[in-house]
C-alpha positions as CSV (number, residue, x, y, z in Angstrom):
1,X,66.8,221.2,148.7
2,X,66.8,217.5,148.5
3,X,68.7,216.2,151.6
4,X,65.8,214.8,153.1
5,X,64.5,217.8,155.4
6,X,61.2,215.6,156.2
7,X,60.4,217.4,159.2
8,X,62.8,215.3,161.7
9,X,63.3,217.1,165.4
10,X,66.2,219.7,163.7
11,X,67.5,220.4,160.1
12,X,69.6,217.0,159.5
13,X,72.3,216.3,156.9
14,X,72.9,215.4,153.4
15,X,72.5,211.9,152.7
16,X,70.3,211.5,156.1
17,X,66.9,210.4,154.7
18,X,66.4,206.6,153.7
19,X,64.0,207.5,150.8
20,X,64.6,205.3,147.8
21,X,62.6,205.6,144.7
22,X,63.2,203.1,141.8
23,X,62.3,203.3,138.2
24,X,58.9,201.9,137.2
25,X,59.0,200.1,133.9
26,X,55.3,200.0,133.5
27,X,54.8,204.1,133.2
28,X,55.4,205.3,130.0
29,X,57.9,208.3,129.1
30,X,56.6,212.1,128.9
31,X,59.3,213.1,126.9
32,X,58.5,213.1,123.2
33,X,61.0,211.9,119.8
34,X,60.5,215.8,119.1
35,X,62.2,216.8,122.2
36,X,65.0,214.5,122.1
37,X,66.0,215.1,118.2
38,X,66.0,219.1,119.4
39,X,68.0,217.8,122.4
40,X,70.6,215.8,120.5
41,X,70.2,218.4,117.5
42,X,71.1,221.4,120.0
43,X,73.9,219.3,121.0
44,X,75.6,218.7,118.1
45,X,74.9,222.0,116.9
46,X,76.9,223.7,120.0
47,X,79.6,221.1,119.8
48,X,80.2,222.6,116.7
49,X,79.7,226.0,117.4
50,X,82.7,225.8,120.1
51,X,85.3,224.1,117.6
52,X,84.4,226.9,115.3
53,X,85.5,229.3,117.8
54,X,88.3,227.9,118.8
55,X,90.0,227.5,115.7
56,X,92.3,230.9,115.9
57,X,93.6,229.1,119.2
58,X,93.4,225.7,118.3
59,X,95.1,226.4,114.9
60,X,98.6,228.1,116.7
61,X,99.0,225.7,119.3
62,X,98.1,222.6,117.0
63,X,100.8,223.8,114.4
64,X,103.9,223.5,117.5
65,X,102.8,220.1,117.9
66,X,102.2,218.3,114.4
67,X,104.3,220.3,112.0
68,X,107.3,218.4,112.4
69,X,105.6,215.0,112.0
70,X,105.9,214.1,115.6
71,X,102.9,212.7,118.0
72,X,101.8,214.7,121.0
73,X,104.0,214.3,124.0
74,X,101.7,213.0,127.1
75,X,103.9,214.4,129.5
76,X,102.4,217.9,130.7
77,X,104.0,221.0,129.6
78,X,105.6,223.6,132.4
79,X,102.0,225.6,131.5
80,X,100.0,222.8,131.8
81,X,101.9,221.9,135.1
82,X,101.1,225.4,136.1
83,X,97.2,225.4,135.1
84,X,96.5,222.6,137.0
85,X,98.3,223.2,140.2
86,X,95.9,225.9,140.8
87,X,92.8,223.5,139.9
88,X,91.4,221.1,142.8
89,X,91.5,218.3,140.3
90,X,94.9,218.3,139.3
91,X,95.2,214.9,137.6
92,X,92.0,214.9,135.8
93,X,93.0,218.8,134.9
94,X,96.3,217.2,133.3
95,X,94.5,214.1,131.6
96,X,91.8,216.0,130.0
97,X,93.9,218.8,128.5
98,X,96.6,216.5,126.9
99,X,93.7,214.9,125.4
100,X,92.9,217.7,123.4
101,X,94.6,218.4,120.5
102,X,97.0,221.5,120.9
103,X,97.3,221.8,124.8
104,X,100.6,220.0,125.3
105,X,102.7,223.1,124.1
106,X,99.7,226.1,124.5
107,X,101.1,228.9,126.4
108,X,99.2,229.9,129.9
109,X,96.8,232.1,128.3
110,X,96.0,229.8,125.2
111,X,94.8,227.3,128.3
112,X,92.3,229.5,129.5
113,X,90.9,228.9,126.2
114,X,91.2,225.5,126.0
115,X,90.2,224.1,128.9
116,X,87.0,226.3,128.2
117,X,86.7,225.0,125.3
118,X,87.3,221.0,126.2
119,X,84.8,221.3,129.1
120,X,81.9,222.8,126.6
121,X,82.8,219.4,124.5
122,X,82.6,217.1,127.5
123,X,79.0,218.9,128.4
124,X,77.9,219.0,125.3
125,X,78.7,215.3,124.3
126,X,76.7,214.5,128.1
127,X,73.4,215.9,126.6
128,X,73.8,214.4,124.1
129,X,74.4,211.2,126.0
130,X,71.4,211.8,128.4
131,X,69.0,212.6,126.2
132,X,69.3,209.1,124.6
133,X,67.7,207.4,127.3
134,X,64.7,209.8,127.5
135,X,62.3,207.4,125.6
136,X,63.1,204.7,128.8
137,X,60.0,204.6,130.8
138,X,60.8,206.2,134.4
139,X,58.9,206.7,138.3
140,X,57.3,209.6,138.0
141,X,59.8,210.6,140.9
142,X,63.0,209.4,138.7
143,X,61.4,211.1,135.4
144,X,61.4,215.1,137.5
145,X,65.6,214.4,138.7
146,X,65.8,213.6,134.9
147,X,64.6,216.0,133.4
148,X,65.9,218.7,136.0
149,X,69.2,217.5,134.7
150,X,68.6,217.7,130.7
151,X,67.3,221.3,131.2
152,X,70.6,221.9,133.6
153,X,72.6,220.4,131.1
154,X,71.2,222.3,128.1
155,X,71.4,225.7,130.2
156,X,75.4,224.9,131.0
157,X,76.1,224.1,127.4
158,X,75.0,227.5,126.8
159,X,76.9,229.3,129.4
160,X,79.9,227.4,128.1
161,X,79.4,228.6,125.3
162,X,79.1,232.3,125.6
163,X,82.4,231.6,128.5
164,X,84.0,230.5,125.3
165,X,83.6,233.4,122.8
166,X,83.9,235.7,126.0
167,X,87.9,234.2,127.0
168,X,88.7,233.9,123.2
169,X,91.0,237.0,121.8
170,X,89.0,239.8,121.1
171,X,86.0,238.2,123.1
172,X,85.1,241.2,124.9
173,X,83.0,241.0,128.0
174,X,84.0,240.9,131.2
175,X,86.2,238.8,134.2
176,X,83.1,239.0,136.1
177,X,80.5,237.6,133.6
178,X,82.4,234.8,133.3
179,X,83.2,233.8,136.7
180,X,79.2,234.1,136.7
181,X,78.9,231.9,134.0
182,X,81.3,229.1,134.6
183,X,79.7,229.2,138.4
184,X,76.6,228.8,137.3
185,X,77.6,225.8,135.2
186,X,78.4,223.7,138.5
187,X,75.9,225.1,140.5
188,X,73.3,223.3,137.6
189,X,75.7,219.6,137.5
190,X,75.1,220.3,141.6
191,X,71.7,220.2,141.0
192,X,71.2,217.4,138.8
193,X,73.5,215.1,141.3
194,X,71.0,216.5,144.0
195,X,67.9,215.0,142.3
196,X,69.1,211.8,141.7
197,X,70.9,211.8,145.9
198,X,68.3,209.3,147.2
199,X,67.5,207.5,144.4
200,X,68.4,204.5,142.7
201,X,68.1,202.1,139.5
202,X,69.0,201.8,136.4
203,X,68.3,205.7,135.3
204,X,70.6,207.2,138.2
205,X,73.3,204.5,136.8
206,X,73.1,205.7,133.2
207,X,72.9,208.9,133.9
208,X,75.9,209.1,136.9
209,X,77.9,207.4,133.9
210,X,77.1,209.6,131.5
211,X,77.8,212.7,133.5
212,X,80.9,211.4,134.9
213,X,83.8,214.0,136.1
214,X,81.7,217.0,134.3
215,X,81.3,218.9,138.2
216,X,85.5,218.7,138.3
217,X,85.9,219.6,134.7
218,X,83.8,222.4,135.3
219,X,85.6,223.0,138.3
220,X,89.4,223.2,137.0
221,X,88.2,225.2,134.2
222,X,86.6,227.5,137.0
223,X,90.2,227.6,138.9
224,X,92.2,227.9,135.6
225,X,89.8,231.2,134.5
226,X,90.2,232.5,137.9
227,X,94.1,232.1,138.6
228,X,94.8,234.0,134.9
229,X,92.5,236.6,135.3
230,X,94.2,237.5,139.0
231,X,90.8,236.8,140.7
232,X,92.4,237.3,144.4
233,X,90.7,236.3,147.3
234,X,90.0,238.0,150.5
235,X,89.6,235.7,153.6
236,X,86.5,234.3,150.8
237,X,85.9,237.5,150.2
238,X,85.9,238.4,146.1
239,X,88.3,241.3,145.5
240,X,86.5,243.7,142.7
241,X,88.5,243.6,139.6
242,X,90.6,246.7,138.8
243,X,88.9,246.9,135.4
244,X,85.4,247.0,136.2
245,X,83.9,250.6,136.4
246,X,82.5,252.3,139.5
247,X,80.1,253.9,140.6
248,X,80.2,257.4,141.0
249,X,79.2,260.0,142.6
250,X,75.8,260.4,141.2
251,X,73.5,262.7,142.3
252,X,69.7,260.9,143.4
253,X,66.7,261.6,141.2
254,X,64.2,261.3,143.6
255,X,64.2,257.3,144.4
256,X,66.4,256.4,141.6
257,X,69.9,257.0,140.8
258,X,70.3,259.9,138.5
259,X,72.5,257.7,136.1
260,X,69.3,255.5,135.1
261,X,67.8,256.3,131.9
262,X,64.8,258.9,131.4
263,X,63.0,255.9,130.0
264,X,63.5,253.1,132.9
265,X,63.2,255.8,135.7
266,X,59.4,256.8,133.9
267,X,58.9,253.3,134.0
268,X,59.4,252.5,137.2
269,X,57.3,255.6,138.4
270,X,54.5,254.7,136.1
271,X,51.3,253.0,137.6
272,X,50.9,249.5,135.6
273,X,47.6,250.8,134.3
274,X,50.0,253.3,132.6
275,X,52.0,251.2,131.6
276,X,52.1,250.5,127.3
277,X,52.4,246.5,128.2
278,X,53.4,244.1,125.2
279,X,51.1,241.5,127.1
280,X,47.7,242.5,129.4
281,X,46.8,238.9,131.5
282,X,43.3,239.2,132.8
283,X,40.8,236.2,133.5
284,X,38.0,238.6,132.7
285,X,39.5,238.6,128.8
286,X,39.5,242.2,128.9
287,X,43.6,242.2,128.5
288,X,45.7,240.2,125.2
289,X,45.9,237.3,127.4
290,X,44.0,235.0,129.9
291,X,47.2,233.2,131.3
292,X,50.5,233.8,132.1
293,X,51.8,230.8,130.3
294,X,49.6,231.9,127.1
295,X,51.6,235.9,127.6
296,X,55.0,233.7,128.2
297,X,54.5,232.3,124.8
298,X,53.8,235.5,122.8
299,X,57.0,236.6,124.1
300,X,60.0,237.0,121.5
301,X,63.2,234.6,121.6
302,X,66.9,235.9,122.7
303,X,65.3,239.6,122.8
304,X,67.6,242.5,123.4
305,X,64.2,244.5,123.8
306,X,62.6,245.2,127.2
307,X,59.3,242.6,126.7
308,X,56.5,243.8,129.4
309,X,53.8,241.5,130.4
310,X,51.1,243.1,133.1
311,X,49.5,240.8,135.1
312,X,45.8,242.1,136.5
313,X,45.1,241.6,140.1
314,X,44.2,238.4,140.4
315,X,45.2,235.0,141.7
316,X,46.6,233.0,139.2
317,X,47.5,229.1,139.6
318,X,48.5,227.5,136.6
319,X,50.2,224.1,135.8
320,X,53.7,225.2,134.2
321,X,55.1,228.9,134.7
322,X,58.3,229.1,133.8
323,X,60.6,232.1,131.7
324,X,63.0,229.8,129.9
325,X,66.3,230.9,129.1
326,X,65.7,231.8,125.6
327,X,63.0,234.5,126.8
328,X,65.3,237.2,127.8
329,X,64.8,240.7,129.2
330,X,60.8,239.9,130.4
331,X,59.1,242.1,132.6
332,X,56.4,241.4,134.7
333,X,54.2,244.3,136.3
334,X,51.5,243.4,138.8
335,X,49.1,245.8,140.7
336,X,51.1,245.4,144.0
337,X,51.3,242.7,146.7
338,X,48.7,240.7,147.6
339,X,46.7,241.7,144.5
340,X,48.6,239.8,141.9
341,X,49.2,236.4,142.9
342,X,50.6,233.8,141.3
343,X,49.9,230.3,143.2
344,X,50.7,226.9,143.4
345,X,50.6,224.3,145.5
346,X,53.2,221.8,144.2
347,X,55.7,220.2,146.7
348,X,58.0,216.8,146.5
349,X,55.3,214.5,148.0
350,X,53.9,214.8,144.5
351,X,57.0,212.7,143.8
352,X,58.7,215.3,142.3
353,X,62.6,217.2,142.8
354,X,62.5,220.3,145.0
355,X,63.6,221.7,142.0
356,X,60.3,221.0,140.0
357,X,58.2,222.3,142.6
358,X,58.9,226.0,142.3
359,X,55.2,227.5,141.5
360,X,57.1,230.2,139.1
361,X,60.4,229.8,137.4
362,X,62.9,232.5,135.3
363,X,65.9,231.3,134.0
364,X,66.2,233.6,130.4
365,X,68.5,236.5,131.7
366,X,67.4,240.0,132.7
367,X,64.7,238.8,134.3
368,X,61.9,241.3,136.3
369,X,59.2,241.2,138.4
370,X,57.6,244.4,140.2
371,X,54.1,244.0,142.9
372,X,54.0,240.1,142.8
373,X,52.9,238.1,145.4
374,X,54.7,234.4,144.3
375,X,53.4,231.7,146.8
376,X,53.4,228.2,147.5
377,X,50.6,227.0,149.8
378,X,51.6,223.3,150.1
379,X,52.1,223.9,154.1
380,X,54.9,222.8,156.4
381,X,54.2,219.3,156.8
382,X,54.9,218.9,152.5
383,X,58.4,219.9,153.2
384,X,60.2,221.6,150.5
385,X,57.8,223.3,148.4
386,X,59.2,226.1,146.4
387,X,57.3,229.6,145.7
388,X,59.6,231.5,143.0
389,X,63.0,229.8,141.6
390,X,65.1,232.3,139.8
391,X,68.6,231.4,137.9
392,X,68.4,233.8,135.2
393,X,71.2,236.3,135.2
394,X,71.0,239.9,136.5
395,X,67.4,239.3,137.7
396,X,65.7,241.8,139.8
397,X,62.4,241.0,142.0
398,X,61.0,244.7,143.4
399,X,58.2,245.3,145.8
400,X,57.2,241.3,145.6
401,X,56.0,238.8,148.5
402,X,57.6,235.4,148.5
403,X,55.6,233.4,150.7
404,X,55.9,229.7,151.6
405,X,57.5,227.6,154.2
406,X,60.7,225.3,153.8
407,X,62.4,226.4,150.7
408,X,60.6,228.9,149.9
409,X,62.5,231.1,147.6
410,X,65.3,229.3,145.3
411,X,67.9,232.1,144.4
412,X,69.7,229.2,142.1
413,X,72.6,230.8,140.3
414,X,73.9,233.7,138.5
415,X,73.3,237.2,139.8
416,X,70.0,238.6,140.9
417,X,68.9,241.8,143.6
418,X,66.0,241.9,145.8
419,X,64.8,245.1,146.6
420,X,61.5,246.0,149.1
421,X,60.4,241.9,148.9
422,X,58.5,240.2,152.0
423,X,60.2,236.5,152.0
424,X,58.2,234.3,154.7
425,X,59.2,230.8,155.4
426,X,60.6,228.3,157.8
427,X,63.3,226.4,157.0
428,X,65.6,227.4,154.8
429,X,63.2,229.5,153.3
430,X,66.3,231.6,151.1
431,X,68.7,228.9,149.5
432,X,70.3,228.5,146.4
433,X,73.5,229.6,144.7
434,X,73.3,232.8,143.1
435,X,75.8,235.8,143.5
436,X,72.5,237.5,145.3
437,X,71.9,240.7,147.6
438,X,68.6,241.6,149.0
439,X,68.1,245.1,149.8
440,X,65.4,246.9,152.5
441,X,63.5,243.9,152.4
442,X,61.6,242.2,155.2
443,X,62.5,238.6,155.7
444,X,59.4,237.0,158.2
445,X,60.4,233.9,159.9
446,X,56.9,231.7,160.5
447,X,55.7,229.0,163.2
448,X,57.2,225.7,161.9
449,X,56.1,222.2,162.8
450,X,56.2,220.5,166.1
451,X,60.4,220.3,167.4
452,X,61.4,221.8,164.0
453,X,64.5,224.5,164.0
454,X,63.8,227.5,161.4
455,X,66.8,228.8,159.5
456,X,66.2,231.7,157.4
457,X,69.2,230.7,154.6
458,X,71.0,227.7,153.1
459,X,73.4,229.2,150.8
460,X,75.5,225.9,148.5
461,X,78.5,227.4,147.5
462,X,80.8,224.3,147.3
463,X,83.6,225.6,145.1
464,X,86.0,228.0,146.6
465,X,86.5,229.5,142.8
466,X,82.6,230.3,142.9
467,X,81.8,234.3,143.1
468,X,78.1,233.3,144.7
469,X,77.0,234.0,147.8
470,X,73.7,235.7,150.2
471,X,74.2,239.7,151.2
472,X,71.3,240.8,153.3
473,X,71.8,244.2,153.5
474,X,69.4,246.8,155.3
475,X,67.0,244.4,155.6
476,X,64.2,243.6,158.2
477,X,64.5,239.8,160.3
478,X,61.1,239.6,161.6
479,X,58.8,236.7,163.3
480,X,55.3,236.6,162.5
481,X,52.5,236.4,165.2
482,X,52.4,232.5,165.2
483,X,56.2,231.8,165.7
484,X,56.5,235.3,168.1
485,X,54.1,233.6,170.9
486,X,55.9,230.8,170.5
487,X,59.4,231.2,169.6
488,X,61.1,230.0,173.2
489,X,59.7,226.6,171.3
490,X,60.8,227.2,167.8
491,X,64.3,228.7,167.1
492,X,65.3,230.5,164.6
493,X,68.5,230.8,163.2
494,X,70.6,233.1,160.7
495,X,71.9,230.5,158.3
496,X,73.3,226.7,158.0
497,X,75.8,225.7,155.3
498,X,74.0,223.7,152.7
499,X,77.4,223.1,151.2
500,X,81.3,223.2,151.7
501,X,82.3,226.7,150.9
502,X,78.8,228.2,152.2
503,X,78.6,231.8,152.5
504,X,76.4,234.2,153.9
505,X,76.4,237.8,155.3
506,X,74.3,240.2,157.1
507,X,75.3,243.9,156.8
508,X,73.0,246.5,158.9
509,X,70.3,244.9,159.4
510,X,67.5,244.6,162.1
511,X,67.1,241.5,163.8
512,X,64.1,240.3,165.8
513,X,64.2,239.1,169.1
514,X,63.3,235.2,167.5
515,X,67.2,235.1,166.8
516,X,68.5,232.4,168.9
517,X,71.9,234.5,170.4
518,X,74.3,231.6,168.5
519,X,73.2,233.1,165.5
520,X,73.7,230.1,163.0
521,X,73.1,226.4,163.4
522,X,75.4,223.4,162.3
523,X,74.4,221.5,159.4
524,X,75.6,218.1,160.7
525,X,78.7,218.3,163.7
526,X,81.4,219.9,162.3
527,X,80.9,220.3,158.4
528,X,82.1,223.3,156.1
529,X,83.1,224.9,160.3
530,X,86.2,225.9,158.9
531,X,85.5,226.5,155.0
532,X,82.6,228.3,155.5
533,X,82.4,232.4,155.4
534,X,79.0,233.7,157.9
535,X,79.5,237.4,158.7
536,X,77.9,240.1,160.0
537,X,78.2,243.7,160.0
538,X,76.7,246.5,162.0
539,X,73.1,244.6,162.9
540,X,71.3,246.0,165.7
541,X,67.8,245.0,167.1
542,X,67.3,242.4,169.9
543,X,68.5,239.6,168.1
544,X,71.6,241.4,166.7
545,X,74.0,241.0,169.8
546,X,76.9,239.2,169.1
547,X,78.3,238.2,172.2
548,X,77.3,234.5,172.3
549,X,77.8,234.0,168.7
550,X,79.0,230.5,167.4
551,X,82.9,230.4,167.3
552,X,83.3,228.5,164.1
553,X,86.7,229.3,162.2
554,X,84.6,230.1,159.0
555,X,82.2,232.8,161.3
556,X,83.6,236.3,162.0
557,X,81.9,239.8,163.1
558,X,83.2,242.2,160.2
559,X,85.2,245.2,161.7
560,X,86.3,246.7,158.6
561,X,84.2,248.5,156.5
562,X,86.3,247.7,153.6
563,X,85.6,243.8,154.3
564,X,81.8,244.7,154.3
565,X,81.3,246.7,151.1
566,X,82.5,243.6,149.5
567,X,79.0,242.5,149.7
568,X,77.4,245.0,148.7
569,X,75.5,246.0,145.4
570,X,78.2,247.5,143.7
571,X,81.1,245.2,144.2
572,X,78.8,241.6,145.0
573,X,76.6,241.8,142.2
574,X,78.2,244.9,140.1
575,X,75.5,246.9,140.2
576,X,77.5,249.4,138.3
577,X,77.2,247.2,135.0
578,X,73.5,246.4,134.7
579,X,70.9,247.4,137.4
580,X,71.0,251.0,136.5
581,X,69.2,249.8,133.3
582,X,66.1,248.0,135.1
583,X,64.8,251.8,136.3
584,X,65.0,249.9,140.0
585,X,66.4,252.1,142.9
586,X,69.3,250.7,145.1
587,X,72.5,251.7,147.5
588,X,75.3,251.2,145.7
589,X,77.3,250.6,149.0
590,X,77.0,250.7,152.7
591,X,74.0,252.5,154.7
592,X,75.3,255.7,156.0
């Protein structure tokens, strides 16, 4: 996270820190005329893309307005009236729409479409804004919030665009995915404004013109979807939608659900050895590959095929590991934790955004990784230093450590499952804002520096629309030996709200005796108090009494188990619709 965590007596606010880095016009640029023509070429490219599947709507609506001669009225329809009452920008809502040809007499559901359709516009004219000044020379510091935000940008311009063929008739897909996707699109503008927070100069100006009102566009296009598809809300809890399928009553096939397929459940039994791998990474060169960047590579585009890449025990550290989002459905095997590691060492005092930091990266969807160690070794006094970053949709991580200290594991957007992990860290060690539940894993809480307070999560939700959120469930909260002869000294804590509509839950779950009885710390006095949702269900250990629990409006001790399975696999992250395919075991609901 950016806000300036530099190690001050306790976890301080956004905005606190007074670091200020400027451009420097003497370094010279890293991004090359090749990436910017693909940049502004992608652009254009998708801008066109979304008019071509609009027509059908654009076409009806267009023809009540123009065919008898007369100009577009500016004064908002009953349905546009409607569509942005529900939004939490109500006057850009109406500007915007009645700027777009067709709008001012569209019915209620043509809007859907269109104000998907005007907000892919807006983002994709931005790239293609931004990446004109990429040739300016930048601090190397101003250069990383950059380019965090043309990769951002590019990723949202895609998850636009598949919102858009989703909503239009005949689309197909579901409410879910795209509540996923358009959440996902302001979680990434979140991000970008985050890198640029503490900086300033001529490069944060451009770019906070460029990018102006895109996070509220995205935003009444995120209420408009949500109000039309009946997306009711439960005390900030997400109602499943009617139309989604259950799970049933399936029978268990020894640790996997019976419904997997014969294929995934042999795959997940299989030793890696055993394993008929599309990539073998050994430093040896006894496998295809000697890196994991060289087996990334090798790996096929927008792939509907499982892709498996196993990774020999080892410890790798390598500049630039990253799964981009074009490299979908990637598996990574190890040979079990501790054995294969991937390493790094990166952190922002190497003038970078916490962002840029993360030692490995997946953003292309369907994302796995099995027997993984991920770490960062940077150390507590480098502040945030990120081990494993993850925004690719319906991402699994099985049987992996996660080891760092602050910010340790990035759970950015869209939905992933944890399952059997080991997360250590100190402060906010689990962060982010993905749609995310982590499942009978151990989550070790380590010896901070001097005066520090550790908090295990800082979950950014800041939209009320947004179906994100961190479900622990039936995991292990322990301290390690450093912080456990020490904790009287140290703290730890259950959560703090990074952002306005934070929300976090705990379902069943042991907790150490390190738990400081409040529970949950403040982020600064009385922010996100009373829009926040913290609950906890049925946790038990030493540190899971809840009689002196904060009394925040936004916390509340979960009674009802109907309340509770909200978060769980199969109505948090709809485990019924894709983790049955991964081959990776899980409880659909509540522990019995």
């Amino acid at each position: 996270m950016e806000y300036g965590r530099l190690g001050a007596p306790e976890p301080t606010s956004a905005g606190s820190s007074s670091r200020s880095l400027t451009p420097d016009p003497t370094r010279a640029p890293k991004k090359s005329s090749l990436n910017l023509l693909l940049a502004l070429a992608l652009a254009a490219a998708l801008i066109a893309a979304s008019a071509v599947s609009a027509a059908l709507v654009i076409d009806v609506v267009r023809s009540r307005d123009y065919d008898s001669g007369a100009a577009s009225p500016r004064r908002p329809s009953k349905a546009v009236s409607q569509a942005c009452g529900n939004t939490r920008y109500p006057n850009l809502c109406v500007h915007s729409l009645l700027d777009f040809p067709g709008a001012a007499t569209a019915s209620g559901k043509d809007l859907v479409h269109i104000s998907v359709n005007m907000t892919l516009r807006k983002f994709g004219r931005a790239l293609y804004s931004a990446a004109e000044i990429s040739n300016l020379k930048m601090d190397p510091r101003v250069r990383s919030a950059y380019d965090d935000c043309l990769e951002l940008l590019d990723d949202s311009v895609n998850l636009l665009s598949r919102s858009l063929t989703t909503v239009a008739p005949g689309g197909g897909g579901s409410t879910q995915d795209v509540l996923t996707w358009l959440s996902a699109s302001l979680t990434n503008q979140d991000t970008c404004a985050d890198g640029f927070s503490e900086l300033s100069g001529y490069v944060k100006n451009q770019m906070t013109d460029r990018l102006k009102d895109l996070s509220e566009l995205v935003s009444n296009c995120l209420a408009i979807y949500s109000a039309d598809a009946g997306d009711e809300d439960f005390s900030g809890i997400p109602i499943q939608n009617k139309r989604r399928r259950l799970l049933g009553n399936a029978k268990p096939h020894r640790h996997f659900p019976a419904w997997l397929s014969r294929r995934d459940r042999k795959l997940l039994d299989l030793p890696p050895a055993a394993i008929n791998a599309d990539a073998v990474v050994s430093h040896d060169g006894n496998g295809t590959c000697k890196t994991i960047a060289e087996a990334i590579k090798k790996a096929p585009e927008h792939s509907n095929r499982r892709f498996i890449i196993y990774v020999r025990a080892g410890k790798y550290e390598e500049p630039i590991l990253k799964v981009g989002r074009k490299k979908t459905n990637l598996m990574f095997i190890g040979d079990g934790k501790g054995k294969t590691v991937i390493s790094g060492g990166k952190s922002i005092q190497d003038n970078m955004t916490t962002f840029h930091t993360a030692t490995f990266a997946a953003t292309g969807a369907g994302f796995i990784a099995r027997d993984i160690t991920f770490e960062n070794w940077a150390g507590p006094s480098k502040h945030q230093a990120v081990a494993l970053r993850v925004g690719a949709d319906h991402a699994v991580i099985y049987r992996c450590n996660v080891i760092g200290y602050q910010d340790t594991l990035y759970a950015h957007s869209q939905r992933q499952f944890y399952r059997e992990c080991d997360i250590y860290g100190t402060v906010d060690f689990i962060f982010g804002n993905a749609a995310v539940v982590f499942q009978n894993c151990s989550i070790h809480a380590r010896k901070p520096m001097p005066f520090q307070k550790n908090t295990i999560t800082a979950q950014n939700r800041k939209d009320p629309n947004q179906n994100t959120g961190i479900s622990i469930h039936a995991c292990r909260i322990v301290a390690e030996p450093d912080l456990a002869a020490a904790k009287g000294a140290y703290p730890t804590y259950l959560g703090r709200p990074w952002k306005l509509y934070s929300r976090t839950v705990l379902l069943q779950s042991y907790l150490g005796d390190h738990i400081h009885p409040r529970g949950w710390l403040e982020w600064n006095a009385t922010f996100a108090l009373d829009t926040l949702y913290y609950g906890e269900y049925m946790s038990y250990g030493p540190g899971g009494a809840i009689g002196q629990r904060v009394t925040w409006p936004g916390y509340r001790v979960i009674t009802a188990v109907e309340e509770a399975n909200k978060f769980t696999v199969a109505q948090f992250i709809y485990g019924s619709s894709w983790l049955p395919s991964t081959g990776v075991a899980f409880s659909a609901g509540l522990s019995t």
